[in-house]
BALOBA-233058 format. One line per field, with one value per residue (C-alpha): y, x, z; residue in three letters; residue number from 1. Coordinates in Angstrom, 3 decimals, always signed. Example, Ala and Ser with C-alpha at 12.3 -4.5 7.8 and 13.67 -1.06 7.14 Angstrom:
# residues 2
v: c(-4.500, -1.060)
u: c(+12.300, +13.670)
w: c(+7.800, +7.140)
residu: c(ALA, SER)
num: c(1, 2)
This chain:
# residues 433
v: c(+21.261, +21.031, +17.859, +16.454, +18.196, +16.449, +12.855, +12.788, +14.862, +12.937, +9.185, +10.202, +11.857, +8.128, +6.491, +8.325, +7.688, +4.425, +4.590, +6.625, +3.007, +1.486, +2.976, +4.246, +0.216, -0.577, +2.152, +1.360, -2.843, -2.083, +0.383, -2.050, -5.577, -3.956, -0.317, +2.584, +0.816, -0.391, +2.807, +4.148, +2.030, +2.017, +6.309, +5.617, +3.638, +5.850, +7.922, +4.534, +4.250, +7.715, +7.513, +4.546, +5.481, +9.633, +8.069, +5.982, +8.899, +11.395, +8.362, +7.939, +11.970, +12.849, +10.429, +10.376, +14.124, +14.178, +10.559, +13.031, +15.731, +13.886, +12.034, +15.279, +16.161, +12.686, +11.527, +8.059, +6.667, +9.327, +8.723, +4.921, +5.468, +7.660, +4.551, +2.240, +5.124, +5.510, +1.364, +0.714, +3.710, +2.615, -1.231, -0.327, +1.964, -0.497, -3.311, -0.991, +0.014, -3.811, -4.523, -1.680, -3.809, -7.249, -5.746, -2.225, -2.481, -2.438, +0.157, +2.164, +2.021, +2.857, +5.754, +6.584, +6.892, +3.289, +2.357, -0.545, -2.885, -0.557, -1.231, -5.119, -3.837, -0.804, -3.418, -5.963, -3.568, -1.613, -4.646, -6.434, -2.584, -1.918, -5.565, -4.900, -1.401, -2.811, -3.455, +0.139, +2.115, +0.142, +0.401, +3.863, +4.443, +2.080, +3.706, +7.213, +5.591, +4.479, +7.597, +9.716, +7.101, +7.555, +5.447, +7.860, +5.021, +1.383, +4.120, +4.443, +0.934, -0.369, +1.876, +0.686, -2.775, -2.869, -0.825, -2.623, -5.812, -4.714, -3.813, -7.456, -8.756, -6.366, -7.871, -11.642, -11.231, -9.622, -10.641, -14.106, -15.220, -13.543, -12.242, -8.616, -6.393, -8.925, -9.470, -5.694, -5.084, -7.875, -6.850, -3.459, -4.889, -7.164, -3.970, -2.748, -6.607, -6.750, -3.215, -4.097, -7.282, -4.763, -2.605, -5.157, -4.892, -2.014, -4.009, -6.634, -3.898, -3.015, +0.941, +0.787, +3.189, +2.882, -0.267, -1.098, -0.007, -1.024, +0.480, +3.316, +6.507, +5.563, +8.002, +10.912, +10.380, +9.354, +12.484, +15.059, +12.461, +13.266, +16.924, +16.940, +14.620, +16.393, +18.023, +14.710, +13.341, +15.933, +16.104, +12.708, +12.231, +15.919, +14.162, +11.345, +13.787, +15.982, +12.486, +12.055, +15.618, +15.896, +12.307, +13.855, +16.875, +15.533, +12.237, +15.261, +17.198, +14.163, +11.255, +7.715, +9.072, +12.325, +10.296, +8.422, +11.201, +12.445, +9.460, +9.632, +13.546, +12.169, +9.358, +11.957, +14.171, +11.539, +10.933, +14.833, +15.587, +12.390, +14.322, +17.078, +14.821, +13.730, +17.078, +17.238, +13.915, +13.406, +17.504, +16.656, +14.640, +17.467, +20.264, +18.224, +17.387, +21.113, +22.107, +20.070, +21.506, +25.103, +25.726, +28.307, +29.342, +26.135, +25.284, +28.379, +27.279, +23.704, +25.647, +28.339, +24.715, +23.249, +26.127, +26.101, +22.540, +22.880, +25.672, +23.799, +20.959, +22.867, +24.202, +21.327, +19.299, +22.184, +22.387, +18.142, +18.358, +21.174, +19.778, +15.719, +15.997, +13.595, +10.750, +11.008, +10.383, +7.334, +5.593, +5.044, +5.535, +1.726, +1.591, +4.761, +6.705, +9.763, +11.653, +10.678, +12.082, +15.418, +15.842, +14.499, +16.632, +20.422, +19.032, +18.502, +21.313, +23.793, +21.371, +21.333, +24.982, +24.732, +22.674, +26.183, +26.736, +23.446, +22.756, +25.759, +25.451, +21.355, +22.025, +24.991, +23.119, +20.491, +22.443, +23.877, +20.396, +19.604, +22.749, +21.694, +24.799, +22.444, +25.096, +26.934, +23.063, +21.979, +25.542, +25.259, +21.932, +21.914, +25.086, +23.831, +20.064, +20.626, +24.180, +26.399, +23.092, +21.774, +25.846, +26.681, +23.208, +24.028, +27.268, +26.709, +23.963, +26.011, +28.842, +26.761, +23.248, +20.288, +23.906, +24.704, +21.458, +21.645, +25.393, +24.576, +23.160, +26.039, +28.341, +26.673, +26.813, +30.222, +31.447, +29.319, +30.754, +33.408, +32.251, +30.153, +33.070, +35.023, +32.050, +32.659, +36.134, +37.061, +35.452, +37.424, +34.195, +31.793, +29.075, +28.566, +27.341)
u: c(+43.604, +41.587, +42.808, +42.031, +38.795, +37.707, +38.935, +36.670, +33.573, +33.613, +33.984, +31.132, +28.852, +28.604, +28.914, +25.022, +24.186, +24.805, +22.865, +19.708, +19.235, +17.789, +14.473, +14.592, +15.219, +12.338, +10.405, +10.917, +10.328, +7.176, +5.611, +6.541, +5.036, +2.372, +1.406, +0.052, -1.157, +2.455, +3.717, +1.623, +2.194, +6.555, +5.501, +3.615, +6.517, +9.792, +9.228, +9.899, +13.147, +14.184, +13.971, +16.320, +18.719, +18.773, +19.532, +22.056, +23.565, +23.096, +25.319, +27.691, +28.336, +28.121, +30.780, +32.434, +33.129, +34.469, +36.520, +38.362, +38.342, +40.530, +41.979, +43.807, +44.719, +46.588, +43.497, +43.437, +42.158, +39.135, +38.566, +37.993, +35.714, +33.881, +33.562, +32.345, +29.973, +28.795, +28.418, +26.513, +24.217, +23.103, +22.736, +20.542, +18.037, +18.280, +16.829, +13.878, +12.962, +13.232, +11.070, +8.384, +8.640, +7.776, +4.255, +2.977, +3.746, -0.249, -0.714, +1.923, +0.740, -2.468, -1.664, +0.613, -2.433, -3.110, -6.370, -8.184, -5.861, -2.585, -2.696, -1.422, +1.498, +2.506, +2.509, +4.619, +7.557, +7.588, +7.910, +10.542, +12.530, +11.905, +13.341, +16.928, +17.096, +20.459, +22.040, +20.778, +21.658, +25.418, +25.978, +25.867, +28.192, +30.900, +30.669, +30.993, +33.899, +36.310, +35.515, +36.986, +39.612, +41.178, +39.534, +37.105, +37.330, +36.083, +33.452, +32.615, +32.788, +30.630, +28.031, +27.865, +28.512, +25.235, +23.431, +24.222, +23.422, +19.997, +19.060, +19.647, +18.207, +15.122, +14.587, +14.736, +12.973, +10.139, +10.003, +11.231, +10.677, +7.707, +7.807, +5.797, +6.584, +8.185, +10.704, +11.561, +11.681, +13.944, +16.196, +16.490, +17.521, +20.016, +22.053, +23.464, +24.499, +26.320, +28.171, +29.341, +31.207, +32.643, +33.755, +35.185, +37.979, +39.538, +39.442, +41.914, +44.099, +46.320, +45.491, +42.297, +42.414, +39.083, +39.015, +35.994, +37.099, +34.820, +36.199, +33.365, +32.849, +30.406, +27.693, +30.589, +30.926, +27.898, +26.245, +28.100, +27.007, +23.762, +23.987, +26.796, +25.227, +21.811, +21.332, +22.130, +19.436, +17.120, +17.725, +16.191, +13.777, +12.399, +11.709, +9.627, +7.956, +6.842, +6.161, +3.717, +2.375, +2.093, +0.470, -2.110, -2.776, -2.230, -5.052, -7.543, -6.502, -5.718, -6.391, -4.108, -3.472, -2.172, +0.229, +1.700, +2.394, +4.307, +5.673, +7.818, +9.033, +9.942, +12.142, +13.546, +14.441, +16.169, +18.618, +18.643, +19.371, +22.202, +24.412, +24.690, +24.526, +27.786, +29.092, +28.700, +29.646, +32.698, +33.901, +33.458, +36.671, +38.464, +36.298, +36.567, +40.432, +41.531, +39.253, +40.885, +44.133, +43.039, +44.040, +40.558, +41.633, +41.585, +38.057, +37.100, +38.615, +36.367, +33.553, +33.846, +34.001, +31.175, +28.709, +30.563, +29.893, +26.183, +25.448, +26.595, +24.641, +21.223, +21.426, +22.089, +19.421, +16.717, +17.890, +17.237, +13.783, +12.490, +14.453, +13.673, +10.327, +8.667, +11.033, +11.614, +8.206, +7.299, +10.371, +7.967, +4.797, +4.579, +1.065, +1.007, -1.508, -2.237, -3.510, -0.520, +1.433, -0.430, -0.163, +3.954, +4.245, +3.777, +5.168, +8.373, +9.340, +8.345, +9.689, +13.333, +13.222, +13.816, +17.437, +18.569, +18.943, +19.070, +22.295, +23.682, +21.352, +22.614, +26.521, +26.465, +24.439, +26.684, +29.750, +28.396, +28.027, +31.658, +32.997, +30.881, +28.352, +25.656, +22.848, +23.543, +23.470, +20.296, +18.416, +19.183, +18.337, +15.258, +13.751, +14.340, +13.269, +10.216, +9.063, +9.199, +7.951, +5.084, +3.787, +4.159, +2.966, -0.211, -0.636, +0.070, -2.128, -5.582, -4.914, -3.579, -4.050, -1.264, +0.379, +0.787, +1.988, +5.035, +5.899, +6.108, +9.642, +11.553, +10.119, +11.253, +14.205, +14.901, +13.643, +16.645, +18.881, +18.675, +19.416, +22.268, +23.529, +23.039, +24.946, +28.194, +27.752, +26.978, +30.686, +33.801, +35.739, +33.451, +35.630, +37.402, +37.668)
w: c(-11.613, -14.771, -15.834, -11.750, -11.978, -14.854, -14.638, -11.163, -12.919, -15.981, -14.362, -11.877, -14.528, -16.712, -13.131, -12.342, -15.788, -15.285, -11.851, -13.106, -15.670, -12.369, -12.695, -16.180, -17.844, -15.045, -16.891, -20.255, -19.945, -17.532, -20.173, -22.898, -21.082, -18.991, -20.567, -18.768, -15.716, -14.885, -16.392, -13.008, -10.858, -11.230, -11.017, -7.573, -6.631, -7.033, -4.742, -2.119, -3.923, -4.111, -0.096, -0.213, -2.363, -0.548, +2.685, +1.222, -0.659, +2.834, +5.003, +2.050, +1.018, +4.345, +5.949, +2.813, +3.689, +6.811, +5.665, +3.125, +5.273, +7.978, +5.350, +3.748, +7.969, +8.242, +10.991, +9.835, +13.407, +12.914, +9.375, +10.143, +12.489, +10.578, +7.855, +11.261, +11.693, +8.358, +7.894, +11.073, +10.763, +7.040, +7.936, +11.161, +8.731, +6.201, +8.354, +9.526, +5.891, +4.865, +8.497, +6.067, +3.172, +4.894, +6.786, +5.951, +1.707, +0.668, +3.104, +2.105, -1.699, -1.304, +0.596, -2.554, -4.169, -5.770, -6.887, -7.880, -10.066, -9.597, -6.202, -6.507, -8.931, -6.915, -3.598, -5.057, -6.917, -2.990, -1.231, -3.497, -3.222, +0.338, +1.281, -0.579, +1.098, +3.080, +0.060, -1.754, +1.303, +2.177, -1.895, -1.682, +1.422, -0.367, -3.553, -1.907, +0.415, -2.305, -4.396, -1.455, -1.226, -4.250, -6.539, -8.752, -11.521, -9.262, -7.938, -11.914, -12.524, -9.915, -10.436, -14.475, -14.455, -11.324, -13.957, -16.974, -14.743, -14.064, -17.577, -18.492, -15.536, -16.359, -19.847, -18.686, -15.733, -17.456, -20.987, -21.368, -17.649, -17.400, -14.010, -14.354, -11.914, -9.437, -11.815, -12.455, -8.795, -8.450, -11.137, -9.703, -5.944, -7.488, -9.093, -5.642, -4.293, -8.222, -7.617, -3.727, -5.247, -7.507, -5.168, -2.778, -5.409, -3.548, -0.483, -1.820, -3.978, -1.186, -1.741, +0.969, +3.405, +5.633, +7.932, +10.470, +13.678, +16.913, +19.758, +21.055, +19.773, +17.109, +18.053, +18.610, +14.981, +13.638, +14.313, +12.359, +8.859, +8.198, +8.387, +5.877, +3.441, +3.412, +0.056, -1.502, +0.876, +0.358, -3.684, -3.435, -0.997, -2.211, -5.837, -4.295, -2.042, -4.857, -6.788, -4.478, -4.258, -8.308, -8.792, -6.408, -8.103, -11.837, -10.664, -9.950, -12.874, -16.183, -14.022, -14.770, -18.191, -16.198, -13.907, -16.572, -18.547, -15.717, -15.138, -18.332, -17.506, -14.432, -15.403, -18.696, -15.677, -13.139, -15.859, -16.384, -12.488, -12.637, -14.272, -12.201, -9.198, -11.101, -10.923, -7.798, -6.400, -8.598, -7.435, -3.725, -2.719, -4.219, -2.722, +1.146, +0.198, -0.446, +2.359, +5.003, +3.543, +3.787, +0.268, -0.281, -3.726, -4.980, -3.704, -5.160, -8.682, -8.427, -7.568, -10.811, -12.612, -11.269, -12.131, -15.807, -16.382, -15.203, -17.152, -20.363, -19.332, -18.447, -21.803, -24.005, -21.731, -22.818, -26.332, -26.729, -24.514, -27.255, -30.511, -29.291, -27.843, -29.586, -30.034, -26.155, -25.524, -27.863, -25.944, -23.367, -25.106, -26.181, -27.186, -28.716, -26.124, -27.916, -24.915, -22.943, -25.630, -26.081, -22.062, -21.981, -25.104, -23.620, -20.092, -21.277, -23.038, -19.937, -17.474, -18.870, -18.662, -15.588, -15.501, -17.078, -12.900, -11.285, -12.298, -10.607, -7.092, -6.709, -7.236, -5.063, -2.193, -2.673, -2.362, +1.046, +2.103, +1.538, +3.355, +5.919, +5.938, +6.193, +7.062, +4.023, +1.674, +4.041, +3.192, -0.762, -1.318, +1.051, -0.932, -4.059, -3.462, -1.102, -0.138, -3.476, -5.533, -3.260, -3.218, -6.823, -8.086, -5.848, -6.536, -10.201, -11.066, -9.647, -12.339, -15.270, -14.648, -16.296, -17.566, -13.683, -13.000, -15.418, -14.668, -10.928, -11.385, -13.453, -10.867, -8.277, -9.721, -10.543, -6.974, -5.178, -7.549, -5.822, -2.556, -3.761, -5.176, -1.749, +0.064, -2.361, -1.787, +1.507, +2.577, +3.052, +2.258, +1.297, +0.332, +3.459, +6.683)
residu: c(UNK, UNK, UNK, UNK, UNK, UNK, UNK, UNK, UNK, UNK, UNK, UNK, UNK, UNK, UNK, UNK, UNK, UNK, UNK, UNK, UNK, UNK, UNK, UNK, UNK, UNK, UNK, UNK, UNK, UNK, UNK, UNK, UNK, UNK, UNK, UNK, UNK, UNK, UNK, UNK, UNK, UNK, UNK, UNK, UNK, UNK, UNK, UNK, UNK, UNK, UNK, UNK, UNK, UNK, UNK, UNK, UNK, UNK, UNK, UNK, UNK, UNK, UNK, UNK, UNK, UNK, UNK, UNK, UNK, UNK, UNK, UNK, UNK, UNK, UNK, UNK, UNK, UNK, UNK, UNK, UNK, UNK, UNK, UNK, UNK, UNK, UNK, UNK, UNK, UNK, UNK, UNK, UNK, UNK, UNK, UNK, UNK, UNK, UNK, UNK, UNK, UNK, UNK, UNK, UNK, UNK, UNK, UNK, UNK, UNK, UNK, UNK, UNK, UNK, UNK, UNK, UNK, UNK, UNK, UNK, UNK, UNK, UNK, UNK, UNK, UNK, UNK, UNK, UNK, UNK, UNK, UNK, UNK, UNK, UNK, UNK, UNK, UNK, UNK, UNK, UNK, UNK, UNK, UNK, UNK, UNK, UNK, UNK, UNK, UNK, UNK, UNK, UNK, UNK, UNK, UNK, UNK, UNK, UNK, UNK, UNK, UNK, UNK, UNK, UNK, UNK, UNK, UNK, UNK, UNK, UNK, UNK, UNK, UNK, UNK, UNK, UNK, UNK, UNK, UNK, UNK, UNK, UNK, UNK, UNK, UNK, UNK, UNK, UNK, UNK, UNK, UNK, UNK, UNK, UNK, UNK, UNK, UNK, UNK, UNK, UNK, UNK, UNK, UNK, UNK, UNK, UNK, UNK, UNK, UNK, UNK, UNK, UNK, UNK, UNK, UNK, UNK, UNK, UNK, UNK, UNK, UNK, UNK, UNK, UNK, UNK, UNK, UNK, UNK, UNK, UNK, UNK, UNK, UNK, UNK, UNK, UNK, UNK, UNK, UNK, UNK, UNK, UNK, UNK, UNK, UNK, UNK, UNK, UNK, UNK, UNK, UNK, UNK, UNK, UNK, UNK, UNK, UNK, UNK, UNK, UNK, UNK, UNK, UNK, UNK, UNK, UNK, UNK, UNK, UNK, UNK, UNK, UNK, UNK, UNK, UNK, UNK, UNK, UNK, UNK, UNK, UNK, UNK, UNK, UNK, UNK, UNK, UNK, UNK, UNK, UNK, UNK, UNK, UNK, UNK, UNK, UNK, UNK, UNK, UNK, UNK, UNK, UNK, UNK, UNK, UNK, UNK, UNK, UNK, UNK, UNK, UNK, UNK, UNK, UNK, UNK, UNK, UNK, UNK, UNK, UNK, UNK, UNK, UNK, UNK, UNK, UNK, UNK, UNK, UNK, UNK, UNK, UNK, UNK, UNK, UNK, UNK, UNK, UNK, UNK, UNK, UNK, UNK, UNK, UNK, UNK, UNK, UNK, UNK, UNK, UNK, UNK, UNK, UNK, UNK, UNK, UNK, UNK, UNK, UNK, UNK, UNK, UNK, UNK, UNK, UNK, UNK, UNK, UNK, UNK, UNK, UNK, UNK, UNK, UNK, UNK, UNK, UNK, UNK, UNK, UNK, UNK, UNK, UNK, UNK, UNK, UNK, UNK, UNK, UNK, UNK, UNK, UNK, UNK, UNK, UNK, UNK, UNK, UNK, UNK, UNK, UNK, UNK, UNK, UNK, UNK, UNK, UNK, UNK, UNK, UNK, UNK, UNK, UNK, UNK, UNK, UNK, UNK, UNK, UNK, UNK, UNK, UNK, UNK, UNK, UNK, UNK, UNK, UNK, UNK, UNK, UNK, UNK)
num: c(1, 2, 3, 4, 5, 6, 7, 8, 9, 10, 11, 12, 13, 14, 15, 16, 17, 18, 19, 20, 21, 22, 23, 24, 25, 26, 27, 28, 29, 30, 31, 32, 33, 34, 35, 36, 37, 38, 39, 40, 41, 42, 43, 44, 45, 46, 47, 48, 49, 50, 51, 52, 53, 54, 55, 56, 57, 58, 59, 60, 61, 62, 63, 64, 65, 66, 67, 68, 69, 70, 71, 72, 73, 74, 75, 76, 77, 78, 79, 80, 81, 82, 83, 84, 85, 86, 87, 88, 89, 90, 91, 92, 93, 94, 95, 96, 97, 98, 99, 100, 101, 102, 103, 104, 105, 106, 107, 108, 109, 110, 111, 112, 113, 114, 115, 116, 117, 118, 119, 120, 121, 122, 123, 124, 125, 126, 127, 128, 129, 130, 131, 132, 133, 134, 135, 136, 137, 138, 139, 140, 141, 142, 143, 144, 145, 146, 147, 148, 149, 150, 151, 152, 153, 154, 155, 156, 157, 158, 159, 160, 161, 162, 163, 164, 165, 166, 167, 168, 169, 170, 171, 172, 173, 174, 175, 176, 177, 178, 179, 180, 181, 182, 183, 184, 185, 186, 187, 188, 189, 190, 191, 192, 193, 194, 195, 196, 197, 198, 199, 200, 201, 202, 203, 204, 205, 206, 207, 208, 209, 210, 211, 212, 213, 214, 215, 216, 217, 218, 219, 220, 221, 222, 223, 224, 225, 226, 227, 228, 229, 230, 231, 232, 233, 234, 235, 236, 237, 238, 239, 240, 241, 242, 243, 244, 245, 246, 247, 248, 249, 250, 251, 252, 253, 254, 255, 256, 257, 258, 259, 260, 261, 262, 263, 264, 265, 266, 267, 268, 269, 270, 271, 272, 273, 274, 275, 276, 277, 278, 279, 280, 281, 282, 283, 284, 285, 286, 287, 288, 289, 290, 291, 292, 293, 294, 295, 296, 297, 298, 299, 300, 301, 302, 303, 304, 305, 306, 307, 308, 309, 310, 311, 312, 313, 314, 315, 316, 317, 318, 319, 320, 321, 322, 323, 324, 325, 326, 327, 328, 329, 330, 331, 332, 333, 334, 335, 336, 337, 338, 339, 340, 341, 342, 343, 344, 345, 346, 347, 348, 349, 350, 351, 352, 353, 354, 355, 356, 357, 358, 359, 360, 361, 362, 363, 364, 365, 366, 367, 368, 369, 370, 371, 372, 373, 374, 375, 376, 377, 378, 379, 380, 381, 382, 383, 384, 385, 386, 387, 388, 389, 390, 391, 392, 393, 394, 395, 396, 397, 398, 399, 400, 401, 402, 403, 404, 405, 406, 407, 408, 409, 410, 411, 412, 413, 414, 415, 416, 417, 418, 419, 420, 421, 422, 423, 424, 425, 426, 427, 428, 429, 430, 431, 432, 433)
């Protein structure tokens, strides 16, 4: 079980490390070629993305679920028209999101909070993202589909060789082509299109087990997805929600200066919160396989290795955020702000605190997802993502200003421990069916 458990942890984990490069090369070539005012303007934009890539991840988790689920059962008819599901549900969203990005972009940043010049930068990189949304969203459902099929290392490889694309991509686009934030945009959007070719591998290998099949009963199916998939969803729409909540607040508070400052916490913590989104994506074939079998003890041993491995990981992430502070920083600190760096400096250090917790609260909501107790996933994730984080950061930031700000998260984080540790609890058998 061990060895199982960690070949599909450990091939996810660099698969989302891989993945969280998207934004984080855009990050570090924008701050580089354009400084603090593209630094703020990618910051104004990710919460866009994040919505793209949760809904793909809610479709792809979610019918990658119930795939397994009827997978393990021998439902093969069912489990392919889950996939039909899945695929026709992300392409319809896709198109309206890309509809968003051809007439409502400048709109859309400004109520993000651009101003003045920003405006222009945030507009382009949202309507260069919002028009590859099909490809972000359907990326996400394959990758998610050959996981559960089998195939923990293409799922791997696709996700690395789109990331490693886009880093490339990022540098020509922006340094020697000289396309500003056009060309990081467009780097970004070509990632997914680069990973689906990958993945089409597994179409071709002989060892594919989901087909299209378009014979009715889509909506009978499509329904149970999103529910399913909705901590994923949720884990990232909540971080562009409280991107756009925090820019707010940290504008009134440290102004542009403020935002970018946040901006590089924010992109040190996507690549923080990849991992366990590894964890958790990599443990949920098994967790929906030995589900569908009825085998609870073995759930319950994934489970007891899930919290393990995301305790390890909260710990060594706060030990480099206090130890590595400063060289973190300066990675995106290209013109040597001092300010920036005073504000980043402090935010870091109390803002790591809380992945002591975070860890724990996204593998367990995942796991609920995958037994299908998706009231129990939807309440974790939406306390932790929106609710505890949009009070606290509030509340926080009257009494103690940008020290508010950064304590909002661990306390977030350490009040839905305690419901995810109610959840396991409450259960007579929680693991089973």
């Amino acid at each position: 079980m061990k060895r199982e458990f960690g070949k599909y942890v450990s091939l996810n984990i660099f698969g989302m490390l891989g993945l969280s490069c998207y934004i984080l090369a855009d990050t570090f070539f924008v701050s580089a070629k354009m400084g603090a005012d593209g630094l703020t303007a990618l910051n104004l934009a990710i919460s866009i993305y994040s919505f793209i890539n949760g809904t793909g991840l809610m479709i792809g988790i979610g019918g990658g679920t119930k795939y397994s689920i009827y997978r393990s059962r021998r439902e093969e008819e069912k489990g392919n028209r889950v996939f039909t599901a899945a695929l026709v549900m992300g392409f319809l969203i896709g198109i309206i999101l890309f509809a968003v990005g051809i007439f409502a972009t400048r709109p859309l940043s400004m109520l993000l909070g651009a101003e003045g010049k920003i405006i222009e930068m945030t507009t382009v990189y949202l309507r260069t993202i919002l028009c590859f949304s099909p490809c972000f969203i359907c990326n996400n459902i394959f990758l998610a589909f050959v996981r559960n099929d089998g195939n923990p290392r293409l799922s791997m490889i696709g996700m690395l060789v789109g990331s490693f694309s886009n880093v490339v991509l990022d540098y020509i686009f922006i340094f020697p082509a000289d396309m500003g934030m056009f060309g990081a945009a467009f780097a970004t959007g070509l990632a997914p299109v680069i990973s689906m070719l990958i993945l089409s591998r597994h179409k071709f290998s002989g060892k594919n087990g989901f087909h299209l099949q378009t014979d009715g009963f889509f909506w009978r199916y499509a329904k149970g997805i999103p529910g399913l998939g909705a901590s994923s969803f949720i884990n990232e729409v909540s971080s562009g929600v409280v991107l756009i909540v925090l820019n707010l607040l940290i504008l009134g508070i440290s102004g542009n200066t403020g935002v970018a400052a946040y901006g590089v916490i924010a992109n040190l913590a996507l690549v923080a919160l990849s991992i366990f989104t590894g964890i958790s994506q990599g443990s949920q074939p098994l967790l929906s396989k030995y589900y569908g079998e009825g085998n609870g003890e073995k759930v319950r041993e994934i489970y007891r290795y899930m919290v393990i491995v995301a305790l390890a990981v909260g710990v060594f992430l706060v030990l480099t955020a206090f130890f590595a502070t400063d060289s973190l920083i300066a990675v995106f600190n290209s013109e040597g702000n001092k300010e920036l760096a005073r504000i980043a400096h402090a935010g870091l250090r109390i803002y790591f605190l809380g992945f002591l917790a975070a860890g724990v609260n996204i593998v367990t909501a995942a796991c609920k997802g995958a037994l299908e107790q998706a009231g129990e996933s939807f309440l974790i994730s939406v306390m932790r993502g929106l609710i505890c984080i949009v009070i606290y950061a509030a509340a926080l930031s009257k009494l103690f200003g940008m020290t508010g700000i950064w304590a909002a998260f661990p306390a977030t984080e350490a009040t839905t421990l305690l419901l995810s540790v109610f959840f396991v609890r409450r259960r007579k058998n929680p693991f089973s069916r």
